[in-house]
N, C-alpha and C positions, 0 to 999 in steps of 0.2 A: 401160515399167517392169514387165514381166511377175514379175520375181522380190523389188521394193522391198519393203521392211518394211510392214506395215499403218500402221502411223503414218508414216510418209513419204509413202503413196498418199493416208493423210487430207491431211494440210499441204496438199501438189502440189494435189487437187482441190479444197478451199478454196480456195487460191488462183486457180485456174482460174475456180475458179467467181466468184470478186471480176471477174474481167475478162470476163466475157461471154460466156467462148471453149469451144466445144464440146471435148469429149476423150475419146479411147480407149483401152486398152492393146495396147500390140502383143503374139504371140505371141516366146515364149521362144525363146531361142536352142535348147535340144536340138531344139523342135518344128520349126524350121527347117529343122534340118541336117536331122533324120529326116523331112522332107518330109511331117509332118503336117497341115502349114498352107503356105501363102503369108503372104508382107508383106500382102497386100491381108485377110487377114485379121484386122483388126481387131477387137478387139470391146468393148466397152461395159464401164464400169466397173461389176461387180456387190456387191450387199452384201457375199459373203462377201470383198470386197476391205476390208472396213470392220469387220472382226473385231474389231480393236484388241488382236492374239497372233499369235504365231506359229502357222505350222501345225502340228500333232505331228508328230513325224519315226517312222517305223514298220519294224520289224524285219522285214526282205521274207524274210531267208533263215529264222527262223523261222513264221512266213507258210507256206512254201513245203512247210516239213515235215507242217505237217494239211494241206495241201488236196494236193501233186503226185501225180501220178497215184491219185488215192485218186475216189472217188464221192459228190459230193458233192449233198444237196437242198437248195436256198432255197425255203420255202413264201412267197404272198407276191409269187413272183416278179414281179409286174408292178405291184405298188408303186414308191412314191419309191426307200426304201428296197431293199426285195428289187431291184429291177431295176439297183441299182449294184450291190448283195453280189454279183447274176450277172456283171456286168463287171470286177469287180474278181476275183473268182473266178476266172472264165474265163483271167486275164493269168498265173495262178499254173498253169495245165497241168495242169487234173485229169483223172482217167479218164476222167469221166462228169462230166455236171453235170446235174440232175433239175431243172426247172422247171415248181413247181406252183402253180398259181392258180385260183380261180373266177371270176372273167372272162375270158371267151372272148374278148374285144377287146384286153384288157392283155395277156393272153398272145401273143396269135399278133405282137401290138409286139415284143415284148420277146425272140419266138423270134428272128424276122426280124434285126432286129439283131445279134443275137449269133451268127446265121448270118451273115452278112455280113460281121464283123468278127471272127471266128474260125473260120474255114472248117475248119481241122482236129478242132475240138473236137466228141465225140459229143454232142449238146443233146438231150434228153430232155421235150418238150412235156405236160408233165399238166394236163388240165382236169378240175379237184378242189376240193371244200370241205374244211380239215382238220375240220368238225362230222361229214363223213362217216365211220364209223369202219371199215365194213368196207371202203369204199374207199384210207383211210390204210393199213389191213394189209396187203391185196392190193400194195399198192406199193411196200413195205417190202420184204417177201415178194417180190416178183419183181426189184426191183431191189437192194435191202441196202446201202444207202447205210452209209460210215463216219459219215460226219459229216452232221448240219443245224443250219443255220439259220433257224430259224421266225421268221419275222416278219411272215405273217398276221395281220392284228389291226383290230377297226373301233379307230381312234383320233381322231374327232371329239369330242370333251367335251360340246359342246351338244346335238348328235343322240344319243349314250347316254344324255344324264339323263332325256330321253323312252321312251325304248323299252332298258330295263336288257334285258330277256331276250334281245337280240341280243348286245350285251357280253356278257353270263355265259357263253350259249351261245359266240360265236366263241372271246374273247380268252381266254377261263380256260377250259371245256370242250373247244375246241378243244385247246390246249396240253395238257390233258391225256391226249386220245386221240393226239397225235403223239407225247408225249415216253414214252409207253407203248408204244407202236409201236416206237420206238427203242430203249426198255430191252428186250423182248421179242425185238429183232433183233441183240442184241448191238452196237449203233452205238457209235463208238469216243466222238464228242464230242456233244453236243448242246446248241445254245446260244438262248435266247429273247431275243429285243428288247424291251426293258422300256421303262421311261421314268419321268422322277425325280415324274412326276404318280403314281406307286405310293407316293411315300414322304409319312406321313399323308394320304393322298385326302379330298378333299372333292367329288370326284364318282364315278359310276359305271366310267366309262374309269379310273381311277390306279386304285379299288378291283377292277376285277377283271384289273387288269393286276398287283399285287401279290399277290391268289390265285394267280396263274396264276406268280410267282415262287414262293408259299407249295406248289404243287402237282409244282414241278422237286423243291423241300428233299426232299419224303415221297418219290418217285420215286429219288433220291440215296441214301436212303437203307431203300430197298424190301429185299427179301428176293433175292439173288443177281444185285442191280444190279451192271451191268460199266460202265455210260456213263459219262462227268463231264458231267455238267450242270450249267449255269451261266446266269446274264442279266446282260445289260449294260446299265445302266440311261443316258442322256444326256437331255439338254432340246431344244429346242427345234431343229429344223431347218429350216435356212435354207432355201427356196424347194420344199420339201415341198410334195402337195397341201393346200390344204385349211390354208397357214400364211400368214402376216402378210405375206409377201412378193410372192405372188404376187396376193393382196387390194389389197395399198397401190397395186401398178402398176395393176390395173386400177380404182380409183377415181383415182389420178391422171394416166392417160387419159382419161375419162371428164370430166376436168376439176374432181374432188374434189365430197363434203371428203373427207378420209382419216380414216377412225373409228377411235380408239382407246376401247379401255375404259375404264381411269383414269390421270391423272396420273402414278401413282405405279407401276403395275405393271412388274414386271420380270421377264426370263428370260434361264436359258443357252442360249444359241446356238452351234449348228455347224452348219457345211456339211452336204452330204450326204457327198461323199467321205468326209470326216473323221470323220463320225459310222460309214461302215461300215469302214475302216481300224480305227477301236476297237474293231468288231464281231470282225473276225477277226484282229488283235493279241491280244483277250481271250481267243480261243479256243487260243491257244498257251501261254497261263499256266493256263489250268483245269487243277483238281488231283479239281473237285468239289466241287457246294454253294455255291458261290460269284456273289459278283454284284457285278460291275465297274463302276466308273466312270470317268470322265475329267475330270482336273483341264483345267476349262474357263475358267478366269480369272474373271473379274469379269462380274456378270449385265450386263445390260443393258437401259435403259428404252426399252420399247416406243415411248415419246414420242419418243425421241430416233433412234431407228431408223427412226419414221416421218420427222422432219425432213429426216435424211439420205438416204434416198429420195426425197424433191422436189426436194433439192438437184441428186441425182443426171441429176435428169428435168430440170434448167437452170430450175427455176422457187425464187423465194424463199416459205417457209413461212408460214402467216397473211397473207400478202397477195396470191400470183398461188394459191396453194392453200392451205384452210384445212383444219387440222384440227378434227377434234370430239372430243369426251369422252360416250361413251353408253353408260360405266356397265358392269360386270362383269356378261357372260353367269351362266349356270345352270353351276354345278359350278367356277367358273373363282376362283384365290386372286391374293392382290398377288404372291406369289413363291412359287416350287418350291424346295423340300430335296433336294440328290442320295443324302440318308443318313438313314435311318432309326435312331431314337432307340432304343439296345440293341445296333447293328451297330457289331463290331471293325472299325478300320479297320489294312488292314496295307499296307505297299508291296509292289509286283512289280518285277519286272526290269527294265520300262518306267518311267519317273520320271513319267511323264503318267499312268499308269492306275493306281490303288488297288482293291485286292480289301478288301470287305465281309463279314464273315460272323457269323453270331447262330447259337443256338442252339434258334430254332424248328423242330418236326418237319415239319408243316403234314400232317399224317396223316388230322386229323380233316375238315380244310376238305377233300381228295381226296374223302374218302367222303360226304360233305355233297353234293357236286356231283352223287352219282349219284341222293342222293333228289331234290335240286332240279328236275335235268332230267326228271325225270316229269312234274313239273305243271308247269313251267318257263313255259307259255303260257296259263295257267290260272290264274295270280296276276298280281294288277296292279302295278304300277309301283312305287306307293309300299311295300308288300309287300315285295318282290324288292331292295329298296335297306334294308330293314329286317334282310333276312335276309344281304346284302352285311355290314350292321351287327355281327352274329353273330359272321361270318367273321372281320370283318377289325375291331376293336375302337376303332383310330386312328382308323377311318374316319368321317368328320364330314359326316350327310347332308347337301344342302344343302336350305336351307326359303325356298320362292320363295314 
């Protein structure tokens, strides 16, 4: 049932699962024919079979117009994230594709592959921090990418609300020495990965991931800016590092229990695929200034996504595996807003993606960052989440 509706794959494995009988999906008929797979490759029913939506359907031939033959950078590149943007990328025939990261281990993954699986394609290995800034120029500078996709970024929630000065510095001071890099190189698009944890933050990661959208606006609208810049904000990603999916399997290996926070918590979810599909969909509507979303359907309880994963594993919930309740991490809420309170909502040409836009400059929060970064490691914790406060006014510390 490679291509069944999500609600038909639920029924079928319910029911499967009432009889005791193990199940897989086969691969698709195109992958067949194009000898991507065998029959023998079967594989295991995954969450994102259990979406309960369709997938978005995405406009390839616009797509094809920002990236074909043009030069394009993913920072990032050896993230969840970045590391599909380069495969998805790659399938679109660009000139160039720039692959910058600061792990040396993610990267040389993530070259290797796309060698392997695009042997025509020039790939462009950079071992880089976007904090570096004369490093970000020089690259700019010697390669002059059209287009980036930045999506370097620390996005742990609990590991930021200890140590803010690495947030500040990556996720927003970052973004702001590439997306200047880019205005200064004349780059045609320039797009940041956001996340709907920017809209009211109650921790460090959403507050300096909506600076770091508030620092694209002032850039947008600079003094003889030629880029469009934009961010596209989505929830949660299904089998991301470091997310709910790849945590639940391995405590229900491990033979459980599977820890959720509370009862009640909930979030939007998407694949990864699907998440960077929107990524460069969004990039074919930027006019500028702008920040996209994706109608992502109905959130979904964490509860019930863990249930459906021990189901998945052939075991019944609360009795061969139990779950627990241990209570909301530092920085973490019951549920995400994709839309901040003051932002027009308008449609695009895509019926799944809506463009955002407000009328903040975000002029002053830019220039703010270059006092911060002097003493940036010289101010403590609760300090640096205070002057977060300054910045970004929604933003609601959290008090452990």
């Amino acid at each position: 049932m490679p291509n069944a509706k999500p609600g038909v794959i639920q029924a079928t494995i319910k029911a499967i699962n009432e009889l005791g009988i193990d199940h897989d999906i086969l691969p698709s008929m195109d992958q067949l024919l194009h000898r991507k797979v065998t029959v023998s490759h079967l594989r295991h029913v995954s969450p994102e079979d259990l979406l309960g939506r369709e997938p978005v359907l995405l406009d390839d031939s616009a797509i094809a117009e920002v990236i074909k033959n043009k030069v394009i950078l993913v920072t990032g590149a050896g993230g969840s994230i970045g590391s599909e943007l380069c495969r998805q990328i790659a399938a679109f025939h660009p000139q160039k594709l720039l692959i910058l990261e600061r792990s040396e281990p993610a990267l040389f993954a993530i070259e290797q592959e796309l060698k392997k699986d695009f042997q025509w394609l020039d790939i462009v290995p950079l071992a880089a921090s976007v904090c570096n800034e004369e490093r970000i120029t020089s690259i700019f500078q010697a390669h002059k990418p059209d287009c980036v996709f930045h999506a370097a970024a620390h996005k742990h929630v609990p590991l930021m609300e200890a140590q803010p000065a690495e947030a500040i510095l990556n996720n927003t001071i970052g973004t702001r020495i590439v997306s200047q890099a880019a205005r200064d190189a004349g780059c045609e698009r320039f797009v940041l990965v956001s996340t709907d944890k920017a809209v009211n933050p109650t921790n460090v990661m959403g507050a300096t991931k909506r600076l770091a959208e508030l620092v694209l606006n002032a850039m947008q609208k600079s003094h003889g800016n030629r880029t469009k810049f934009s961010s596209v904000r989505f929830g949660n990603v299904l089998g991301s590092s470091g997310s709910v999916i790849p945590t639940f399997r391995q405590q229900i290996v491990a033979g459980g229990p599977v820890t959720v926070t509370h009862p009640d918590v909930v979030r939007y979810f998407m694949s990864i695929p699907e998440a960077v599909g929107l990524i460069l969909q969004s990039a074919t509507q930027s006019q500028g200034g702008e920040v996209f979303v994706l109608d992502m359907g109905e959130p979904i309880r964490i509860q019930d996504l863990a249930r459906q994963m021990i189901e998945l594993c052939g075991f019944v919930p609360d009795e061969d595996i139990k779950i627990e309740f241990v209570g909301l991490r530092p920085g973490e809420k019951l549920y995400e807003e994709p839309i901040h309170k003051g932002e027009n909502i308008e449609p695009t040409a895509h019926k799944k993606i809506h463009r955002l836009t407000n009328h903040l400059h975000g002029g002053s929060a830019s220039e703010n960052l270059e006092k911060i970064k002097l003493t940036l490691y010289k101010t403590n914790a609760r300090d640096l989440k205070q002057w977060l406060g300054q910045q970004i006014p929604e933003y609601k510390i959290w008090e452990s």
